[in-house]
VEXSEGU-875814 format. One record per atom (N, C-alpha, C): residue in three letters; x, y negated, z. Coordinates in pm, whole numbers, padded with zeros to 5 digits, always signed. Layout:
N
ALAXYZ...
END
This chain:
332
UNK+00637-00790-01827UNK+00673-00666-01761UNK+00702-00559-01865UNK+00784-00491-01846UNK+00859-00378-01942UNK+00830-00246-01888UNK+00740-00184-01945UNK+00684-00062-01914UNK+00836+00027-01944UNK+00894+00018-01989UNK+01008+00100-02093UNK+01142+00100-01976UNK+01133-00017-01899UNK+01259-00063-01818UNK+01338+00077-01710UNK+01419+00189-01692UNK+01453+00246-01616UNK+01405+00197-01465UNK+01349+00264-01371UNK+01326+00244-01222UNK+01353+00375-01111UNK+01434+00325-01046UNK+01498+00405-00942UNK+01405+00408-00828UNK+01325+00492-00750UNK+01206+00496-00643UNK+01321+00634-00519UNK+01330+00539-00385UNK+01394+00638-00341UNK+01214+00721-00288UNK+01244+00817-00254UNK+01165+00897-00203UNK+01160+00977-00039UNK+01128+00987+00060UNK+01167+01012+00163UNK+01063+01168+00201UNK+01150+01266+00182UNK+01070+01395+00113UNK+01048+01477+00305UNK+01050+01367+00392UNK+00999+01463+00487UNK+00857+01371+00578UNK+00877+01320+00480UNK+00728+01191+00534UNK+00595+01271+00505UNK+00514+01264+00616UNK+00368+01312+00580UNK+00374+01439+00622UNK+00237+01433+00684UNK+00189+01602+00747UNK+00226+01721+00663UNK+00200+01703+00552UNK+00253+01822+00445UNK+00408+01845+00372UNK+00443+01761+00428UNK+00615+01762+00362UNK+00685+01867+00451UNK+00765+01908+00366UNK+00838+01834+00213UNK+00738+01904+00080UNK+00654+01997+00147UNK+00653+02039-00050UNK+00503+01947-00076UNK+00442+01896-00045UNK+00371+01807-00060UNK+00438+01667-00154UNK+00526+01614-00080UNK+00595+01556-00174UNK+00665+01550-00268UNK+00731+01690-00287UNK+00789+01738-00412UNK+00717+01760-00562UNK+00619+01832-00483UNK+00516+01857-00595UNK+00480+01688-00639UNK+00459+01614-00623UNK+00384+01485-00591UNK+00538+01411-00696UNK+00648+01430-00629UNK+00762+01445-00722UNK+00757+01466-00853UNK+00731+01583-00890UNK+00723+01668-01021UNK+00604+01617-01098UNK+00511+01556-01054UNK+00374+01469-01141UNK+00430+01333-01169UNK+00550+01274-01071UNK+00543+01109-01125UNK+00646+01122-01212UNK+00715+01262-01234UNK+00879+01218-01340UNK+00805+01269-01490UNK+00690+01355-01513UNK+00665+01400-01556UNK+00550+01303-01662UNK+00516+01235-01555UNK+00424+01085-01593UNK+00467+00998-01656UNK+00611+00935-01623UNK+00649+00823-01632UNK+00846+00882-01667UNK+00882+00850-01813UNK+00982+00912-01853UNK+01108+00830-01790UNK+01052+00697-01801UNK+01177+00593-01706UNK+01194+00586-01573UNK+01161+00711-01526UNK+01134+00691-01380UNK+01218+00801-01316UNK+01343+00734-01206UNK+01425+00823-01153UNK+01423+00833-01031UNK+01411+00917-00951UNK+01383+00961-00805UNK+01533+00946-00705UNK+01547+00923-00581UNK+01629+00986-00500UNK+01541+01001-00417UNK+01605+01166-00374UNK+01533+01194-00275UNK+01589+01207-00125UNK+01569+01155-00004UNK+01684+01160+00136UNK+01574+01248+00202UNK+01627+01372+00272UNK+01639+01459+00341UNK+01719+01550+00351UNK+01707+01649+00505UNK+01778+01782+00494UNK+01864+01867+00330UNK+01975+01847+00377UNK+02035+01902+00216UNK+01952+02052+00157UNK+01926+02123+00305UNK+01828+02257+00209UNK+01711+02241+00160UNK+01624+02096+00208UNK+01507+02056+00128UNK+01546+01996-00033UNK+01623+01888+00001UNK+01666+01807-00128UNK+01733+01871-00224UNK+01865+01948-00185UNK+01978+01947-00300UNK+01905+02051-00372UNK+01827+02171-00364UNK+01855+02237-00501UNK+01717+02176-00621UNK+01622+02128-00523UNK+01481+02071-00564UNK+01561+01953-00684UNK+01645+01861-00663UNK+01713+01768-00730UNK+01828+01865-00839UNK+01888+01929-00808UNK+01965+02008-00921UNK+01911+02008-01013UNK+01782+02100-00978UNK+01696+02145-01107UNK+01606+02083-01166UNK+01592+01932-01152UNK+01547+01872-01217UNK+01636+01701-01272UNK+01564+01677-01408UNK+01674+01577-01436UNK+01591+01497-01367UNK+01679+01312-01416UNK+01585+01227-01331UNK+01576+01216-01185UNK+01659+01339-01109UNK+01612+01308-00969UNK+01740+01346-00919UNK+01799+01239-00824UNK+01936+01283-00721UNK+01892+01289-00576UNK+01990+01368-00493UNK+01952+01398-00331UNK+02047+01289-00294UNK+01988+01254-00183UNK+02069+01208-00073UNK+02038+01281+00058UNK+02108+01338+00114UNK+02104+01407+00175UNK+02105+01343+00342UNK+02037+01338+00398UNK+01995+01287+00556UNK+02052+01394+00689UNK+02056+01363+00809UNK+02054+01455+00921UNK+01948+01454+00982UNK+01878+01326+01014UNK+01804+01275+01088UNK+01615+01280+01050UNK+01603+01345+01088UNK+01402+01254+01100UNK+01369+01172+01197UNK+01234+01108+01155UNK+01200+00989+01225UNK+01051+01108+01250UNK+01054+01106+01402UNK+00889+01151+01391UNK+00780+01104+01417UNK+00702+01099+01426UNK+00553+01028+01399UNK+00552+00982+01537UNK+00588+01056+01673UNK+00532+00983+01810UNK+00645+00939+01843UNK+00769+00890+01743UNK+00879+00812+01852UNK+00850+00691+01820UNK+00898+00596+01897UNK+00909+00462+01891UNK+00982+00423+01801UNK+00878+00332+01704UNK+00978+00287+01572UNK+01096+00217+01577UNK+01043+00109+01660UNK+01238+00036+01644UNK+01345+00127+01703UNK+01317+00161+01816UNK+01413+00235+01872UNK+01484+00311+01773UNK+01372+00435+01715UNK+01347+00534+01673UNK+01478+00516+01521UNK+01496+00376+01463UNK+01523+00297+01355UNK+01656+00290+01373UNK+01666+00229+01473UNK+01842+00146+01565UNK+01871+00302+01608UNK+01850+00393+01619UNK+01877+00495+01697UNK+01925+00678+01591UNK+01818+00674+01468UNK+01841+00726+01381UNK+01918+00656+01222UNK+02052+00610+01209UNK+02063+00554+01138UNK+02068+00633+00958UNK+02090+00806+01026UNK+02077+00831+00928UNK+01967+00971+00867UNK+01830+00895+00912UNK+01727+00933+00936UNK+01684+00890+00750UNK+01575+01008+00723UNK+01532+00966+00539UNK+01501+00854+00536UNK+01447+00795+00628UNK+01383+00648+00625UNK+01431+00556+00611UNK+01555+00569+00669UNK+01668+00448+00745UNK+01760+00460+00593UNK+01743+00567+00586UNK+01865+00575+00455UNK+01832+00518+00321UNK+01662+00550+00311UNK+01595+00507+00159UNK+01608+00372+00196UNK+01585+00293+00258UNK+01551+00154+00301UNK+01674+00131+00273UNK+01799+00163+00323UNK+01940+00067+00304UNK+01986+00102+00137UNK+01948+00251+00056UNK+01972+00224-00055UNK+01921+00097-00148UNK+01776+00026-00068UNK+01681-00049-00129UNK+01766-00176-00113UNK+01841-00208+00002UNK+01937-00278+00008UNK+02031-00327-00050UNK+02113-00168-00055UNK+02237-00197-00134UNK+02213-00213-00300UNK+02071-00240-00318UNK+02097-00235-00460UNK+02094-00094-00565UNK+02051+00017-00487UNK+02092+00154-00567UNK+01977+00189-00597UNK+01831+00148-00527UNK+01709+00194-00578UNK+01611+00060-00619UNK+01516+00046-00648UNK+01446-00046-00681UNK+01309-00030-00546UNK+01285+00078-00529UNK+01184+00076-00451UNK+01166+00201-00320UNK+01128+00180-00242UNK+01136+00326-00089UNK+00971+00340-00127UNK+00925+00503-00078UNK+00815+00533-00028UNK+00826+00617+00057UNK+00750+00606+00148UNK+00721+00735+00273UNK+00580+00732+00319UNK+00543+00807+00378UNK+00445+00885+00400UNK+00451+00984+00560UNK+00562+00878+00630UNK+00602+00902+00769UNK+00557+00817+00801UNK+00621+00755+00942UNK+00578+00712+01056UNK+00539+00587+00992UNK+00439+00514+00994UNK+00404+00345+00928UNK+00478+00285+01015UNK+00495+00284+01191UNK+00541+00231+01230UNK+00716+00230+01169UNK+00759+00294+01201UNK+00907+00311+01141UNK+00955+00258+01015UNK+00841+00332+00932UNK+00855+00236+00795UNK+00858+00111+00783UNK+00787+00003+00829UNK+00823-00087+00891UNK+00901-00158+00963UNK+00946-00125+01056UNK+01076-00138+01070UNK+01181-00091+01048UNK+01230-00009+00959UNK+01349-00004+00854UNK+01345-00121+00762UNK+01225-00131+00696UNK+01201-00196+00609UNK+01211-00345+00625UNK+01202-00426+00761UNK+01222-00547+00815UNK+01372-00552+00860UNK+01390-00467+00918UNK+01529-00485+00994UNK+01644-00434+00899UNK+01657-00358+00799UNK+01722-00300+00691UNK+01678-00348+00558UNK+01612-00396+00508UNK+01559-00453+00408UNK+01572-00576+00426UNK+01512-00611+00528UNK+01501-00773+00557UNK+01382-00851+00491UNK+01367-00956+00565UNK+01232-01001+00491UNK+01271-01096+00393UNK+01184-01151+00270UNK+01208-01236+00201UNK+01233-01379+00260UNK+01317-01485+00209UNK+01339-01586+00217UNK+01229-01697+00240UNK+01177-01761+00356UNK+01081-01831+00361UNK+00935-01748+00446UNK+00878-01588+00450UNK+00824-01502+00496UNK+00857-01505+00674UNK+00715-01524+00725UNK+00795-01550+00874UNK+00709-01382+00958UNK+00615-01300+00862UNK+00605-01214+00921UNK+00580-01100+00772UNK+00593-01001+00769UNK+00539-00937+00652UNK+00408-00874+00667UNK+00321-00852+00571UNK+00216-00786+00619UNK+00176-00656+00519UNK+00103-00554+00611UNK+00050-00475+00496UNK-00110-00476+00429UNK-00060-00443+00304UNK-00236-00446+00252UNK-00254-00344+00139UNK-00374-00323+00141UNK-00439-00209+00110UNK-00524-00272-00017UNK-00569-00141-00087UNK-00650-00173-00194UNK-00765-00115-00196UNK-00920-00185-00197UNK-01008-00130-00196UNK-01142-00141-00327UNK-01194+00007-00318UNK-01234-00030-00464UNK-01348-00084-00474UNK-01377-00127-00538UNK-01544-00190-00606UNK-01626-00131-00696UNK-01724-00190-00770UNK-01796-00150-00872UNK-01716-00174-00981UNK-01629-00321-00973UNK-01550-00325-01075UNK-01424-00344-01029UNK-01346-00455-01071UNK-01187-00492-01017UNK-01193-00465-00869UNK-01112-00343-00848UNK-01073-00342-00699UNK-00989-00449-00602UNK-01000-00467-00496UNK-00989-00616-00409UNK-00879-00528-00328UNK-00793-00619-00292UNK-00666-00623-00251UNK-00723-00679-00094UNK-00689-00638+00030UNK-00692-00676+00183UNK-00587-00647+00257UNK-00522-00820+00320UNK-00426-00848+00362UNK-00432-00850+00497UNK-00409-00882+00625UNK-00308-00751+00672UNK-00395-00613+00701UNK-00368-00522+00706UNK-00463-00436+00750UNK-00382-00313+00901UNK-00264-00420+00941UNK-00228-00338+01090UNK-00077-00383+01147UNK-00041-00492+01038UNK+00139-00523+01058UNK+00125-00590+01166UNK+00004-00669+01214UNK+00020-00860+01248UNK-00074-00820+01366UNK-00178-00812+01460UNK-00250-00790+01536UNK-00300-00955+01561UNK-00198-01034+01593UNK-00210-01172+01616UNK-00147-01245+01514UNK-00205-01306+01481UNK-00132-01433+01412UNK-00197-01600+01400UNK-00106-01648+01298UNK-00113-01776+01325UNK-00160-01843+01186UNK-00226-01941+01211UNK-00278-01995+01042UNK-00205-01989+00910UNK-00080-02063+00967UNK+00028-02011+00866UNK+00057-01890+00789UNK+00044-01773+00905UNK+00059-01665+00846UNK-00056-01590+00745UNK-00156-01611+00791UNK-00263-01606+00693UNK-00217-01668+00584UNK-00204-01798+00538UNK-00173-01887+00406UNK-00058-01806+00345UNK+00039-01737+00426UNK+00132-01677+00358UNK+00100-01520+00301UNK+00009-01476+00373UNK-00078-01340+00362UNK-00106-01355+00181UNK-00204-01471+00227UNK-00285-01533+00027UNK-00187-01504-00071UNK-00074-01596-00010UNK+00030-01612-00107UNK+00077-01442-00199UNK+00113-01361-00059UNK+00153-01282-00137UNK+00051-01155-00174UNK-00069-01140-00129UNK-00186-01077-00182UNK-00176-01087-00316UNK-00221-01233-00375UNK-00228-01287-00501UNK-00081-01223-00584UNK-00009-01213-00522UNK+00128-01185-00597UNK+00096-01044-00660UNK+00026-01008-00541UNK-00003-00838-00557UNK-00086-00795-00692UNK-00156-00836-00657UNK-00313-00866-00713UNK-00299-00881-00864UNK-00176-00929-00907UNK-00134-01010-01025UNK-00038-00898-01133UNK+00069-00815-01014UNK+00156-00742-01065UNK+00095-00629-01081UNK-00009-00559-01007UNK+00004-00403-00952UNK-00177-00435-01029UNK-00281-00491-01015UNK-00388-00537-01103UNK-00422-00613-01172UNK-00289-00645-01250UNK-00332-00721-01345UNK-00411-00848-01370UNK-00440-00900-01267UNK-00526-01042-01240UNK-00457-01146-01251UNK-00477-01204-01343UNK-00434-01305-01389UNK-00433-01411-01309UNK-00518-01456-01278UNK-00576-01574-01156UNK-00660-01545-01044UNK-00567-01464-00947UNK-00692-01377-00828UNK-00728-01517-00735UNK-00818-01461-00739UNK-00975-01557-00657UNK-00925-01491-00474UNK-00913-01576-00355UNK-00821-01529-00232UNK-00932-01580-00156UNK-00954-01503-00112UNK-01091-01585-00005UNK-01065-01528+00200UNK-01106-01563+00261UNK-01051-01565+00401UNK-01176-01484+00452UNK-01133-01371+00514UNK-01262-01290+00587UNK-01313-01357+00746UNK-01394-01407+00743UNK-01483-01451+00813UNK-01663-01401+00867UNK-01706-01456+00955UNK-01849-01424+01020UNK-01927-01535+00941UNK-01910-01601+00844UNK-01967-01708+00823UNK-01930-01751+00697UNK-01984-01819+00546UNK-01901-01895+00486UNK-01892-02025+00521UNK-01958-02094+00584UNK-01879-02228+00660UNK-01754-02259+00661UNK-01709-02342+00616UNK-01524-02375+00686UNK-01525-02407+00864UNK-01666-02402+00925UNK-01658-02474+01031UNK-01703-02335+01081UNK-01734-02219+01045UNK-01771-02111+01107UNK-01662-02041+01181UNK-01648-01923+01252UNK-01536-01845+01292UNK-01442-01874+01416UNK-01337-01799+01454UNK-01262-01855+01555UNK-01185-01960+01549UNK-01171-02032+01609UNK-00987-02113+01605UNK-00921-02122+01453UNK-00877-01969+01460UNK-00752-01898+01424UNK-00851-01926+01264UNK-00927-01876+01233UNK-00997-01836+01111UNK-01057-02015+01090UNK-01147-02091+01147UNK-01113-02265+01113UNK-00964-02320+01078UNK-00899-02312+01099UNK-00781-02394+01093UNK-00707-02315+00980UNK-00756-02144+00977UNK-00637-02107+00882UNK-00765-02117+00747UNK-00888-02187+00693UNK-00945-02213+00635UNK-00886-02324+00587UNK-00869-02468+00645UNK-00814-02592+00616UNK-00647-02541+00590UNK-00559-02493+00612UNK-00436-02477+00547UNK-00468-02424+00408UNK-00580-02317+00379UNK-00560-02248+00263UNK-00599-02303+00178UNK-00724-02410+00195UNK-00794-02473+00128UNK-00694-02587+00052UNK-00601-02642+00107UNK-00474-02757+00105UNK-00353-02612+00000UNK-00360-02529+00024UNK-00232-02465+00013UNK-00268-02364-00050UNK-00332-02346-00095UNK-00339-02159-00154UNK-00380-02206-00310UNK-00336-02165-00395UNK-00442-02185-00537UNK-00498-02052-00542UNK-00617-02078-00624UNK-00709-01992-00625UNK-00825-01947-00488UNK-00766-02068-00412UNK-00903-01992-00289UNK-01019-02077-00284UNK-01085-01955-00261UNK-01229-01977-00259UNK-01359-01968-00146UNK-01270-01969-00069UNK-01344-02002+00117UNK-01390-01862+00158UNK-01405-01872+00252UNK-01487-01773+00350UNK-01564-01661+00262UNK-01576-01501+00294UNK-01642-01431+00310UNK-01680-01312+00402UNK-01765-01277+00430UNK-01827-01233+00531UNK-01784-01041+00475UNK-01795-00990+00609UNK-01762-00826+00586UNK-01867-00738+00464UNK-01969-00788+00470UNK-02013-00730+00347UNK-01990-00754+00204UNK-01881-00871+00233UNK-01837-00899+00090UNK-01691-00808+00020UNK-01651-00730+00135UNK-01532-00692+00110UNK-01529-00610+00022UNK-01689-00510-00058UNK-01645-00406-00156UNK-01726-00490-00252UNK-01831-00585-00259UNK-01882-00640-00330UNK-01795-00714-00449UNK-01702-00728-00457UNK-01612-00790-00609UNK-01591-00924-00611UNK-01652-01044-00554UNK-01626-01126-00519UNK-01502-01222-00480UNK-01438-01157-00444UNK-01285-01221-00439UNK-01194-01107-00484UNK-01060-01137-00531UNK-00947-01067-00579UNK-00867-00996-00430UNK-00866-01112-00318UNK-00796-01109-00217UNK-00857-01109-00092UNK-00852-01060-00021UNK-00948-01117+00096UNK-00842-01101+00210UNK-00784-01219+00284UNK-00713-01257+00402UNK-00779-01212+00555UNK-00681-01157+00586UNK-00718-01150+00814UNK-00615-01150+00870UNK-00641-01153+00980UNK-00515-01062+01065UNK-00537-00914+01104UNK-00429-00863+01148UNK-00369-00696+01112UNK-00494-00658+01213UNK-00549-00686+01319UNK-00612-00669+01404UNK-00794-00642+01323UNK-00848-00747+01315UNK-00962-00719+01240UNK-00923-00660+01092UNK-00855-00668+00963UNK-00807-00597+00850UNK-00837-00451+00885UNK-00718-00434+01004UNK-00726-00241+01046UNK-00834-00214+01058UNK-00943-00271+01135UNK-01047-00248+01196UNK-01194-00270+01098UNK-01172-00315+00978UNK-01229-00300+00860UNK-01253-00202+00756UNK-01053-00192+00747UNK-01019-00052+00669UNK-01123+00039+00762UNK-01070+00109+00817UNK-01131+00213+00926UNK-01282+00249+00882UNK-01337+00173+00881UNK-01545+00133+00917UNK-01541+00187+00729UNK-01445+00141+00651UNK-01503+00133+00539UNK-01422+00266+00491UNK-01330+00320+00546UNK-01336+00508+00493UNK-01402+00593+00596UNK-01429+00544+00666UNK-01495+00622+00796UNK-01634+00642+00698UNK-01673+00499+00668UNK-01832+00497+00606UNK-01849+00565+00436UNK-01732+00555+00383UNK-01725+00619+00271UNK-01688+00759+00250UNK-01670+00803+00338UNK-01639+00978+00358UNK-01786+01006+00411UNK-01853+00943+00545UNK-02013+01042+00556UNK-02070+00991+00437UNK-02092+00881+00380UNK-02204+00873+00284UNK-02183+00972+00176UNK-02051+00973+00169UNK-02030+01115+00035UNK-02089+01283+00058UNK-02038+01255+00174UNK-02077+01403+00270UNK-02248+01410+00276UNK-02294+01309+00259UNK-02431+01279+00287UNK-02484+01343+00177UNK-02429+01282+00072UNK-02487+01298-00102UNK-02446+01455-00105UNK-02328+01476-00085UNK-02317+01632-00147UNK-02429+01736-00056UNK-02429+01686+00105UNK-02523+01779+00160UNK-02694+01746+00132UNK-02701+01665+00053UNK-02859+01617-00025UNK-02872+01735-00141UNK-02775+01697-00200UNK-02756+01703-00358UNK-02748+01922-00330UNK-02754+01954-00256UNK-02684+02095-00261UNK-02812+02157-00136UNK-02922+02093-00077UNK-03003+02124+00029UNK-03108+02179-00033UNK-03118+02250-00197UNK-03233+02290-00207UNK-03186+02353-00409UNK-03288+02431-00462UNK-03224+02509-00589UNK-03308+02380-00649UNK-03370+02280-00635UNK-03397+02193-00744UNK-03286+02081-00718UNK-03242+02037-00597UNK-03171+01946-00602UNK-03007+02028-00633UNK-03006+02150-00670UNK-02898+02181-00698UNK-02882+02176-00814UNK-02964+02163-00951UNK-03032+02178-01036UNK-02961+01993-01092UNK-03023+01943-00988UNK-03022+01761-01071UNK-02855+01724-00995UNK-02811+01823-00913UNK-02642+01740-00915UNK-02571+01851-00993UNK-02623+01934-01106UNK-02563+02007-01197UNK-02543+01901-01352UNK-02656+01820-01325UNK-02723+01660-01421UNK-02657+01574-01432UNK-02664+01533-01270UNK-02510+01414-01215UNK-02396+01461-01194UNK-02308+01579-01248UNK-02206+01590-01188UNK-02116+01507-01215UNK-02143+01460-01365UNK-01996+01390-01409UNK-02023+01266-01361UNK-02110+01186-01362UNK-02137+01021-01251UNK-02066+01075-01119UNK-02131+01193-01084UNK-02062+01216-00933UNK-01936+01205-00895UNK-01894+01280-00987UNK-01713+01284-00953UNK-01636+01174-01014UNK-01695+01102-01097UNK-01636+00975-01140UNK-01670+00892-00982UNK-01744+00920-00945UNK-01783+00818-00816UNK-01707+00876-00700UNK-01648+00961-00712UNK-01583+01012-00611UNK-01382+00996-00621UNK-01387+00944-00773UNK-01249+00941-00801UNK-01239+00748-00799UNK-01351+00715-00814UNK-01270+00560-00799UNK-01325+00550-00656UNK-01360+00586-00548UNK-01377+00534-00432UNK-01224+00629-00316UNK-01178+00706-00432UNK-01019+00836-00372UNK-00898+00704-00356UNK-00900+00736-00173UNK-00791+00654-00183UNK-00648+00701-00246UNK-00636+00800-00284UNK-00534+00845-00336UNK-00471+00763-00459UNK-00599+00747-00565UNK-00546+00613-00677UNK-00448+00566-00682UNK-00399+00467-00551UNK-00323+00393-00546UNK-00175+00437-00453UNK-00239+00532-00382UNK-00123+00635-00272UNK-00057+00583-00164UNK-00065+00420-00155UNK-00019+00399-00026UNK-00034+00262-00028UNK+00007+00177+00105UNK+00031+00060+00130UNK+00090-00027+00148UNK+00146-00133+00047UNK+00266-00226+00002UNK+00290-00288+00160UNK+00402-00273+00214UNK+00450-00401+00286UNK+00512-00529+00239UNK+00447-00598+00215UNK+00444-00745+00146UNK+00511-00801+00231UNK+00617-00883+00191UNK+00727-00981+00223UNK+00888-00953+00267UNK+00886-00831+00264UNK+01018-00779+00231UNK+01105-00752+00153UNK+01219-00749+00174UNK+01290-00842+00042UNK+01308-00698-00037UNK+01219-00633-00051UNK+01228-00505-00152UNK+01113-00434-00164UNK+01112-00358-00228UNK+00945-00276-00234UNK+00943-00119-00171UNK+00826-00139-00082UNK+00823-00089-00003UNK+00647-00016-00010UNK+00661+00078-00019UNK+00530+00149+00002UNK+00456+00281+00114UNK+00410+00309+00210UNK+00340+00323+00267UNK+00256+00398+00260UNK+00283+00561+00232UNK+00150+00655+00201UNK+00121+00687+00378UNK-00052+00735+00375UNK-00114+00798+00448UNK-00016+00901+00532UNK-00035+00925+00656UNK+00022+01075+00659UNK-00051+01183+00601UNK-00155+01200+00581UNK-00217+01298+00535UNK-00158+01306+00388UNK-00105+01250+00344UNK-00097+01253+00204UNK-00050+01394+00099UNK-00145+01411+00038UNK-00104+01531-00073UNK-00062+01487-00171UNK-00025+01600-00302UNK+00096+01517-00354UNK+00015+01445-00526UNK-00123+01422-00519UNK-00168+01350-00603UNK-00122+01162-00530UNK-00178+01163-00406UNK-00120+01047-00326UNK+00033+01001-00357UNK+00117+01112-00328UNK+00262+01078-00357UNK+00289+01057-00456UNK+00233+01105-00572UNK+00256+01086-00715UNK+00186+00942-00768UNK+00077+00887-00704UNK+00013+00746-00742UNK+00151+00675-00690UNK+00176+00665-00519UNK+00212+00592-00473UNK+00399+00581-00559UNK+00449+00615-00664UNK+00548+00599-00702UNK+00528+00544-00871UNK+00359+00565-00914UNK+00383+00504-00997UNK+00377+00334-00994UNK+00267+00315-00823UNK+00241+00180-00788UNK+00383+00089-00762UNK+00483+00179-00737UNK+00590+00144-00700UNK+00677+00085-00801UNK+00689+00194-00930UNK+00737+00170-01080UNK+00699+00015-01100UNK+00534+00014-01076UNK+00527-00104-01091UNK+00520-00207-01114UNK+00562-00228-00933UNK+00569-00365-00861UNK+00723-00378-00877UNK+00845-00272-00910UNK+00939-00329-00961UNK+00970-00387-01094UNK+00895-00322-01196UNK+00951-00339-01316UNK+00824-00467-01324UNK+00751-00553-01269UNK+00670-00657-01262UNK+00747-00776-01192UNK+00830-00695-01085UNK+00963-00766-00994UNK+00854-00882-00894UNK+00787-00800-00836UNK+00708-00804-00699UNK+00780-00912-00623UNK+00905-00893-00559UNK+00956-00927-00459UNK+00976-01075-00519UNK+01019-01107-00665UNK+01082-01214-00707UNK+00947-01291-00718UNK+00871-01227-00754UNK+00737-01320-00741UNK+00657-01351-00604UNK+00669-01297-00546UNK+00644-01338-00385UNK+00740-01490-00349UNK+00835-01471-00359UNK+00969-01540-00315UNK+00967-01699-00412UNK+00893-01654-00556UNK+00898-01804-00594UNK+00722-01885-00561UNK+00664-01788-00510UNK+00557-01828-00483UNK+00519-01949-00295UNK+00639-01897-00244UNK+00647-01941-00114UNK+00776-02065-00104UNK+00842-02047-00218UNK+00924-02160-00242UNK+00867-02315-00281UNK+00875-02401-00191UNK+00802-02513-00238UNK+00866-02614-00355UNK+00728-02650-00352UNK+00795-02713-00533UNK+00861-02838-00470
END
């Protein structure tokens, strides 16, 4: 991978509760970061064009259309063709950018990104996944809301491209893929979770069977496989639970002039503990198996978020994400 390599990231500057200047700013940290790194930005020409004038490194494309958060994505997709979303996604297409981010509708993003992007060759559903941190190497979790249902297969293909992830964007050489389960048994779990145990076990390198929900921040596996249905419903429990316990500590740590005293002691453990558990780090969530790179910020996202999520983007192109997914699902 060529840190040095030029990368084109379109940008979709009306995505997210705080846009556009949320993302601009967020803008102005990743060009500023990363010298090979060139922006387009699609929105309203009075948001984009003079924000892009005045800076090098970054061109407008100029949009009519938004996609908003309560329309119906496909529709919303087939219906706005020249919506920021619809537009970054077909530059990703035609070849003019290397990578889309938004920080709009997930649903929508998604489908631009399937139906305008298209999925990779051999990929029979794409999924999204998230990165969560640990004590040490943070663990990669596959789907976490694309898939609700799925099928064994699709799990085995989940592994596949987790590990891809896992490899480009953290550096893991040989990620360890293990299947989230109630049980480590191969004979434990539903149906769906038995049977997609015996495909992975036959088909996945690097897996390492079953682990149970408390294993998910514990470090233990590189990857951990579900469907979009339980994944979402994981994520959730585990920022839900990591925002009160923080809230917990600061309203401990601040409930009295001696304990204000000993988090004057811990501050710097504190806020180190507060910056690797920030989902911001990473800024958004890869849709894996589309034939381009595709990333996925929060709506809430501020523009430290927007600014991760384009360097994650830099990348998974200049690592060439997509090409490694694609030879990974190609059978020998």
């Amino acid at each position: 991978m060529s840190e040095s390599r030029l990368v084109k990231v379109v940008v979709d500057a009306m995505g997210g509760d705080h846009a556009p200047e949320a993302v601009l700013v967020g803008v102005d940290a990743a060009l500023a970061a990363d010298t090979n790194l060139q922006i387009i930005l699609t929105g309203p020409a009075d948001v984009v064009e003079a924000f892009a004038k005045s800076r090098d490194r970054c061109r407008a494309v100029t949009t009519t259309e938004v996609i908003g958060m309560d329309e119906h994505p496909a529709h919303a997709v087939r219906g706005k063709k020249d919506s920021s979303i619809v537009v970054g996604c077909r530059l990703v297409r035609d070849g003019e950018a290397d990578a889309f981010f938004s920080a709009g509708s997930t649903g929508a993003c998604m489908a631009a990104a399937t139906l305008v992007m298209g999925r990779i060759k051999g990929v029979s559903r794409p999924a999204i996944a998230t990165v969560i941190p640990t004590a040490g190497q943070p663990v990669v979790l596959l789907d976490v809301g694309a898939n609700a249902d799925c099928k064994p297969e699709n799990l085995v293909q989940f592994g596949h491209m987790g590990a891809a992830y896992a490899q480009i964007v953290l550096g893991v050489s040989a990620p360890r893929v293990a299947l989230l389960n109630i049980g480590e048994e191969p004979t434990k779990g539903s149906q769906l979770a038995q049977d997609a145990h015996a495909l992975m076990a036959a088909q996945l390198p690097g897996f390492i069977g079953n682990v149970e929900g408390r294993d998910l921040s514990a470090g233990v596996a590189d990857v951990i496989v579900t469907d979009g249905f339980t994944g979402n419903v994981a994520l959730k429990l585990l920022e839900g639970l990591s925002k009160t316990l923080l809230g917990q500590v600061k309203d401990a740590m601040t409930s009295s002039a001696i304990n204000k005293l000993a988090a004057a002691v811990l501050k710097s453990s504190l806020v180190n503990l507060k910056e690797r558990l920030n989902p911001d780090a990473y800024g958004g969530a890869p849709l894996l198996g589309v034939a381009g790179i595709c990333i996925i910020g929060h709506g809430s996202s501020g523009a430290v978020a927007v600014s991760s999520a384009m360097r994650v983007a830099a990348q998974a192109a200049r690592g060439g994400l997509t090409d490694h997914i694609a030879s990974a699902l190609t059978p020998v």
